[in-house]
C-alpha positions in Angstrom: 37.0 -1.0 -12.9 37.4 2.0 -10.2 35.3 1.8 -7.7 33.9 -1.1 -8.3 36.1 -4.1 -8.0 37.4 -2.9 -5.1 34.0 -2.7 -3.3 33.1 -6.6 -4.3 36.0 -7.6 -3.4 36.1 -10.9 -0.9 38.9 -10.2 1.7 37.8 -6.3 2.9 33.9 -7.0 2.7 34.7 -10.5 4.9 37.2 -8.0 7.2 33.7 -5.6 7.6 31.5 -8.4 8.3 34.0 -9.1 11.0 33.9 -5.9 12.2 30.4 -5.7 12.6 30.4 -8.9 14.4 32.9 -7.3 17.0 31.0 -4.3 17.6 27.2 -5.6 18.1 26.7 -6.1 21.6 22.6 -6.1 21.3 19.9 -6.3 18.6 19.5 -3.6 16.5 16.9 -2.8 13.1 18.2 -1.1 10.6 16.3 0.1 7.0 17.6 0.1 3.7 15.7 3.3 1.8 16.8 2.5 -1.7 15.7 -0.7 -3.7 18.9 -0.7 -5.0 20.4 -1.4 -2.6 18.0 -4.1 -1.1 19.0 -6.0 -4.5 22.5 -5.8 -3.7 21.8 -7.2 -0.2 19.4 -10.0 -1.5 21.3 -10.8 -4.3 24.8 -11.0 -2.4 23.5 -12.7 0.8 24.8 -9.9 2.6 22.1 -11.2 5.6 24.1 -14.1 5.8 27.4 -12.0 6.7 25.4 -10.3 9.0 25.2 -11.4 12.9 21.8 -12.2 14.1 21.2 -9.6 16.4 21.3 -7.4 12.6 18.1 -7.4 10.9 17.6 -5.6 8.1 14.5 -4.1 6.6 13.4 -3.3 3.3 12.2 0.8 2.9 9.9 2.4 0.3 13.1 3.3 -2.1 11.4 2.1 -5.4 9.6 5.2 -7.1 8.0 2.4 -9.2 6.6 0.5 -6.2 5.3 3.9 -4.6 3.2 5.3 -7.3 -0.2 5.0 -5.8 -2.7 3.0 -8.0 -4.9 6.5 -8.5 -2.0 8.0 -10.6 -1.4 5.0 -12.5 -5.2 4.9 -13.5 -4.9 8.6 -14.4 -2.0 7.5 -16.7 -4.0 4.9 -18.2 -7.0 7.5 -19.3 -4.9 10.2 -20.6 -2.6 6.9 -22.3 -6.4 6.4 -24.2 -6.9 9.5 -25.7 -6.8 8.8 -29.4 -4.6 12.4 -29.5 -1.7 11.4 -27.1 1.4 9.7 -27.7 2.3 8.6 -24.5 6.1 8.2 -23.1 7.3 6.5 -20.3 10.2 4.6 -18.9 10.0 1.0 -19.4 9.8 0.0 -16.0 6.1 1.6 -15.4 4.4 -0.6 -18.1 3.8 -3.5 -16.2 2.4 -1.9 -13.2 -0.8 -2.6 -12.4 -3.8 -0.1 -12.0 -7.0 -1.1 -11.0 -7.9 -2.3 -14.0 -5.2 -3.0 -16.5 -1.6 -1.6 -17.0 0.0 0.4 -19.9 0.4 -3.0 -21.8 -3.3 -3.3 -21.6 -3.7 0.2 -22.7 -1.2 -0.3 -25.5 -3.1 -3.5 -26.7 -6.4 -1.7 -26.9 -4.7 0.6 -29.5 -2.8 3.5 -27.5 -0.1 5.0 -28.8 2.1 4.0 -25.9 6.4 4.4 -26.2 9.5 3.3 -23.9 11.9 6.2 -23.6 15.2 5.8 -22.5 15.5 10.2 -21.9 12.6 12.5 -20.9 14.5 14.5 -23.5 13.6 12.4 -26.1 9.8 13.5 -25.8 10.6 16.8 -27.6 11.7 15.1 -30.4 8.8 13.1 -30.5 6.8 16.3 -30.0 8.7 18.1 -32.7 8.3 15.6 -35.3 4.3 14.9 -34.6 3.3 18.4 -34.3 -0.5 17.4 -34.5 -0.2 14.8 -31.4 -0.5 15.2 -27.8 3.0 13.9 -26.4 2.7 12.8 -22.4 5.6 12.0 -20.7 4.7 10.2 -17.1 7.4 11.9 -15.4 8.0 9.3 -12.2 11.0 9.3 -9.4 12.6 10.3 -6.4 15.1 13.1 -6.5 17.4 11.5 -8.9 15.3 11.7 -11.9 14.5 15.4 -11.1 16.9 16.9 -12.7 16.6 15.8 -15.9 12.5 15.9 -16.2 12.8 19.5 -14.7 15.0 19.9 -17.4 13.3 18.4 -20.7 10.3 21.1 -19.2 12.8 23.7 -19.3 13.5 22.6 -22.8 10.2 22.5 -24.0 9.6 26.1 -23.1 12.7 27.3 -24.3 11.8 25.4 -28.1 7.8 26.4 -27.7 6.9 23.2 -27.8 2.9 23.9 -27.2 2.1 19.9 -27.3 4.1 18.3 -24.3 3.2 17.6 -21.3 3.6 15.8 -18.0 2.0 13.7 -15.9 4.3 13.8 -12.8 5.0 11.2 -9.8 8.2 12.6 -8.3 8.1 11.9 -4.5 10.9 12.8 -1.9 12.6 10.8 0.8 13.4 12.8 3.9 9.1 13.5 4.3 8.6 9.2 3.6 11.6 8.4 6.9 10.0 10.7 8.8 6.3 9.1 8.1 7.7 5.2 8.9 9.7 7.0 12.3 6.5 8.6 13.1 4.4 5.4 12.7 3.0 3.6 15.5 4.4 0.6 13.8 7.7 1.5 13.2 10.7 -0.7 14.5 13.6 1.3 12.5 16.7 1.9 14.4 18.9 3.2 11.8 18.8 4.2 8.4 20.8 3.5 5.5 19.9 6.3 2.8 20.1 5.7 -0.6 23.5 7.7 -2.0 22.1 8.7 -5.7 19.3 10.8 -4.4 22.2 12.3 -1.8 24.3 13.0 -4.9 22.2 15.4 -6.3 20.5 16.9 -2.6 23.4 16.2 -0.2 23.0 15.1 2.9 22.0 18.6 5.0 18.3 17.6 4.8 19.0 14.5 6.5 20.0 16.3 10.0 16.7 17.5 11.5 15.5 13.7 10.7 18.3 12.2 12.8 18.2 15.0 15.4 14.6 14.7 16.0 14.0 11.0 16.1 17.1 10.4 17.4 18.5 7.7 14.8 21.6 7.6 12.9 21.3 8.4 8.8 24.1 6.3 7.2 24.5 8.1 3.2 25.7 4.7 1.4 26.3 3.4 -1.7 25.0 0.2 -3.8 28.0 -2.3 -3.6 28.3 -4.9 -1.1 31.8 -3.1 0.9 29.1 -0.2 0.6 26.3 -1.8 2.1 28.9 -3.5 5.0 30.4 -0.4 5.2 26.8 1.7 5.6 25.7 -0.9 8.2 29.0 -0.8 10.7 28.9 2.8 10.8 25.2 2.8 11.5 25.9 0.1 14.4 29.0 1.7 15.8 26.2 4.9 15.8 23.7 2.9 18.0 26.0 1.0 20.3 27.7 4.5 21.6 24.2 6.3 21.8 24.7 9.0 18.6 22.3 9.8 16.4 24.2 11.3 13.4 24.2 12.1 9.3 27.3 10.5 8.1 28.2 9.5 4.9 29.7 6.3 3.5 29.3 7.2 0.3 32.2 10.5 0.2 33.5 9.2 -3.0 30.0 10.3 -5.0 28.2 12.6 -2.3 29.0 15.8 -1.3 27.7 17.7 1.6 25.9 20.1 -0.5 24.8 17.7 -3.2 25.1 19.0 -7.2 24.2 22.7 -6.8 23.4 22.6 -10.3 20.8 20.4 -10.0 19.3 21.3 -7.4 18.8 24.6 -9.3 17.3 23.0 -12.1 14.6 21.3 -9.6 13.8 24.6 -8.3 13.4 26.2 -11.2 10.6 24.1 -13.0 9.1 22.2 -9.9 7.4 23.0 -6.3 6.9 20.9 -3.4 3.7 19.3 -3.1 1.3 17.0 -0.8 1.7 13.2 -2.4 0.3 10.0 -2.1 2.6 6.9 -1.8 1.3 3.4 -2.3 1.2 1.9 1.1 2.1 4.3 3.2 -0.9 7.2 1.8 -0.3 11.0 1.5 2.4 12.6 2.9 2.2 15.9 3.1 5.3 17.9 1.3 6.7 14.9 0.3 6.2 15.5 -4.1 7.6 17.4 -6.9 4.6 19.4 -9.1 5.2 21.4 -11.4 5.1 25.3 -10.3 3.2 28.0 -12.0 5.5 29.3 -14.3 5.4 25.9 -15.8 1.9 24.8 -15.4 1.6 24.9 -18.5 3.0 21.6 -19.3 1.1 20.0 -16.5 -1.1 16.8 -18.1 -3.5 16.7 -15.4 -4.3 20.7 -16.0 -4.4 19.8 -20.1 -6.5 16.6 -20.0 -9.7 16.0 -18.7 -9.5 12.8 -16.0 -12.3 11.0 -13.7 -10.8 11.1 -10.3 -10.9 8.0 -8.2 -10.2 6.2 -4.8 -9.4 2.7 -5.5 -8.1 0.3 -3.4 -4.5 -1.2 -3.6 -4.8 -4.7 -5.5 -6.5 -7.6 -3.0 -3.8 -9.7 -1.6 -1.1 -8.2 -2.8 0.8 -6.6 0.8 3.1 -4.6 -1.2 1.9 -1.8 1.1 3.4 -3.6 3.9 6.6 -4.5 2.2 7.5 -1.1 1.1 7.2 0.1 4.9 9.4 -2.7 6.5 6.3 -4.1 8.2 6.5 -7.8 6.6 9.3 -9.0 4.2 8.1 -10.3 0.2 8.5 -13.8 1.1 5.9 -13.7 3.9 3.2 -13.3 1.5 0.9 -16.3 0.5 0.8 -15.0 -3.3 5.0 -14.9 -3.9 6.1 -17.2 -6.1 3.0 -19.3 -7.1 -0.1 -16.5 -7.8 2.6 -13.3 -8.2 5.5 -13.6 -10.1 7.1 -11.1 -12.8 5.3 -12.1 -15.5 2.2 -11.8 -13.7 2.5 -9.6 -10.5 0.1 -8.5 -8.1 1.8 -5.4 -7.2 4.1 -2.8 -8.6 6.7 -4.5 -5.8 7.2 -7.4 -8.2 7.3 -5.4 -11.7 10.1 -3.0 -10.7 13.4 -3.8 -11.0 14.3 -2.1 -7.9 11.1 -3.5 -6.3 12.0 -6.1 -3.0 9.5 -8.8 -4.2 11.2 -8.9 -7.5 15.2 -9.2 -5.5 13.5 -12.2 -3.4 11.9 -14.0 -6.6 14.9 -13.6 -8.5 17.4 -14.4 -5.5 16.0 -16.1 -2.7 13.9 -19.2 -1.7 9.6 -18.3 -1.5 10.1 -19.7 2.1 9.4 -17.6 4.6 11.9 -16.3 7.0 
């Protein structure tokens, strides 16, 4: 297949392993944003390629894994109301709240569906005109696009019984909070290429400029990842601090114009919280006046709260490159997938989940 063999192909991703090897001369720390592509990098022992002086960390790229415990409990009230049917992708049912998760909420008699479009909520809404149809509308700037667009829809068709309960978040504002931490030990970045297909890779210059890291745009496959990490080193061993982008065969400088326009159109940029890391400020997607409308928080009544993030679980630590999945007591014996502490394990871009699936609970 076209651009796909190619990039997991032995000989050239050996040949950039190589390369790297050449061109390190000290250590460096690099960060993987996306949790894509940590499960590339997990799954194809990409580590292992890797000189030691390498060591890569895993970021906060799993829009899962970042939805803060508060919004998933506000989920799980307006999921009770006898009047709602509520929609959501399938990867948010496992997550856990402070209580219970969707599943629970489903098993106590909600009406709760998997999705597989946000457009398919106004069909739902059209053909249960007497119901309350939520759709918990979760995501980085990927998924955007097409939730700004099923609100679009919905106005356009007059459908007075949808709503949203939105979660988008935003990475430039979450790289600038783990370069700004007092903790932080990133170097480089490698950013995840879907978001910069539809944003471009602009927004990424002040970030580089004014922390003075190189921002590698790369894709998912292991050449990618190889590729992503060589250019970042080459970066760091001459003293630049550059956007480039790896990725030139999907992203564009300006991103998808189209969608971007789409994003503006229904949503505004807002203060959000992100499990582990806490509220950044401009660093969400709301929904802006002319659509507020369709906001779920504005249309149902729900207790806010405060909680805590689930006892041991140190997803919070994971998702900011502080400690690595397989450093936590709970992996493998009292958090797995079928019963996870954290949202980290549920996802399937989530770290704790590539590690379970692909690596030894030993610590390393």
């Amino acid at each position: 297949m076209k651009y796909l063999d190619e990039f997991r192909a032995r000989e050239p991703v050996q040949r950039c392993a190589a390369e790297i090897r050449r061109v390190v001369t000290r250590p460096w720390t690099l960060m993987e944003v996306c949790g894509g592509q940590t499960h590339s990098i997990v799954k194809h022992s990409l580590e292992a390629l890797l000189p030691p002086d390498i060591s890569l960390i895993h970021g906060p790229g799993c829009p899962v894994c970042v939805t803060p415990v508060d919004m998933l409990d506000k989920a799980h009230q307006i999921a009770a109301d006898p009047r709602v049917i509520f929609c959501t992708f399938g990867d948010m049912l496992r997550v856990p709240g402070s209580t219970t998760d969707l599943f629970g909420v489903k098993a106590r008699g909600a009406d709760v569906r998997i999705v597989y479009s946000p457009l398919d909520v106004l069909e739902i809404a059209a053909a249960n005109p007497d119901r309350e149809v939520v759709f918990f509308a979760v995501g980085f700037e990927t998924t955007a696009p097409a939730n700004a667009m099923a609100v679009y829809q919905a106005k356009l068709r007059k459908l007075g019984n949808v709503s949203m309960l939105v979660s988008h978040v935003l990475v430039p504002p979450a790289i600038a909070a783990i370069l700004s931490s007092s903790t932080n030990r990133v170097q480089g970045f490698l950013a995840a290429g879907h978001v910069c297909a539809i944003m471009g890779t602009r927004e990424y210059i002040p970030l580089a400029q004014q922390y003075r890291v190189p921002i590698v745009v790369t894709g998912f496959e292991p050449l990618d990842i190889l590729q992503g990490v060589l250019m970042c080193v080459r970066q760091l061993e001459q003293g630049r601090h550059e956007v480039e982008n790896q990725y030139s065969r999907v992203v564009a400088e300006a991103g998808n114009n189209h969608a971007k326009g789409m994003i503006a159109e229904v949503f505004t940029v807002v203060e959000r919280g992100w499990r582990g890391i806490g509220s950044i400020p401009a660093s969400g997607l709301g929904l802006s006046d002319a659509y507020r409308d369709f906001d779920a928080l504005k249309r149902f009544h729900v207790e806010e709260s405060n909680p805590a993030d689930v006892g041991e679980c140190i997803s919070g630590e994971v998702l900011q490159g502080i400690r690595k999945p397989n450093q936590c007591p709970a992996f493998g014996t009292r958090c797995t997938p079928e019963h996870p502490l954290g949202a980290t394990m549920v996802s399937s871009e989530g770290a704790c989940a590539a590690y379970y699936h692909y690596r030894s609970p030993t610590p390393t």
